[in-house]
C-alpha angles and dihedrals in degrees: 000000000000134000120261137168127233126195126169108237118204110203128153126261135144090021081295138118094245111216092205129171127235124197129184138188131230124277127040104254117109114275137196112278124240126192117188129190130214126235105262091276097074134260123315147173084275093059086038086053088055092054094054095050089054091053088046082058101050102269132115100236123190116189096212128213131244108179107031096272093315116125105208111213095166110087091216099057086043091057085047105056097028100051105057091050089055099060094044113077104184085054091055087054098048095052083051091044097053091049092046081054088062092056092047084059098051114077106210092061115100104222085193081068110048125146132167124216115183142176116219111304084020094052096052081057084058093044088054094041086067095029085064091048099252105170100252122161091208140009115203123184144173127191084357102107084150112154113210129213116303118283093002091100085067090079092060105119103199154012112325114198121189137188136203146166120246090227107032108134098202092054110041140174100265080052092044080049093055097043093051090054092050095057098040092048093046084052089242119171095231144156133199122193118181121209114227114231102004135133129220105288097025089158106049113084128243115296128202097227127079115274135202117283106264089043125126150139119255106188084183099046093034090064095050091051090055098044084050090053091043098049089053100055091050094053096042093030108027112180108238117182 
């Protein structure tokens, strides 16, 4: 394992204070640049942990925030924050752009060699990034099908993958449809793979707070999200000394 650095970086978005995670790898040399977006709840250790791997891997890797520091356990307060923002595209981008905004500070990121990875709400930040025509060299989602509003796909610049559980309620197959159009007809390089068996959030572990109903961990299926995130980054963002 090699060595990296961590530091919490504050920066303003959304009219908040955002709490976001910065993780670099060893070495001093400029790296390929990594956002990555929280599950509608907020940011987490999960989404920190992620960071760090991908440190660990060469990249420079931000875990970016969505409530101002605030992790939001209760499903009600989620839904109230989260559903607003999600129908609201210009407040997406601004949350990504913001973000964006932390790995133009730090030195060591290649903004050549930029990608977004992002969990649910996360992953819709990612979606209007590219949907706004920010120059990424890769968008990665899980549990995030959202469409965006019509012709604006067509900016997207590069390979978009998604993931998605079989039986994930909040995402299902007339949304997997839809999101699928809107891809095709914008000439999008995209994959879909569907997880068999798998619930909205497979990938996220276990919590200690009540879900929504349709929910649930999938270990299996968690680590061949993340080899499939992984495996596009390194062939859209290899690392390079």
């Amino acid at each position: 394992m090699t060595t990296i650095t961590t530091r919490t970086v504050e920066y303003p978005a959304d009219n908040l204070t955002m709490v976001g995670h910065l993780a670099l790898p060893a070495g001093a040399g400029r790296r390929p640049a990594v956002l990555i977006g929280p599950e509608g709840v907020g940011l987490s250790d999960v989404e920190r942990r992620r960071a760090e791997a991908l440190a660990e891997l060469g990249y420079v890797a931000f875990a970016f925030d969505l409530h101002g520091g605030r992790y939001l356990g209760d499903p009600d307060d989620m839904l109230a924050r989260c559903m607003p923002l999600l129908a609201d595209p210009e407040r997406l981008r601004g949350i990504g752009h913001a973000a964006l905004d932390v790995l133009r500070a730090e030195p060591r990121a290649d903004l050549d060699r930029t990608a977004a990875v992002g969990y649910g709400t996360g992953g819709a930040v990612a979606l209007e990034l590219g949907r706004d025509g920010v120059d990424l060299r890769a968008i990665a989602t899980v549990n995030a099908l959202t469409t965006g509003r019509p012709g604006e796909a067509a900016r997207i610049r590069c390979p978009v993958w998604a993931g998605v559980g079989s039986e994930d309620p909040i995402m299902p197959p007339a949304q997997r449809d839809a999101f699928t159009k809107e891809m095709e007809a914008a000439g999008v390089d995209w994959r879909l793979v569907v997880y068999g068996g798998a619930l909205h959030a497979f990938h996220h572990p276990p919590v200690d707070h009540t879900v929504r109903p349709g929910v649930g961990y999938h270990p299996r299926h968690a680590r061949r999200a993340w080899r499939d995130v992984v495996a596009l980054l390194a062939e859209c963002l290899p690392v390079t000394d």
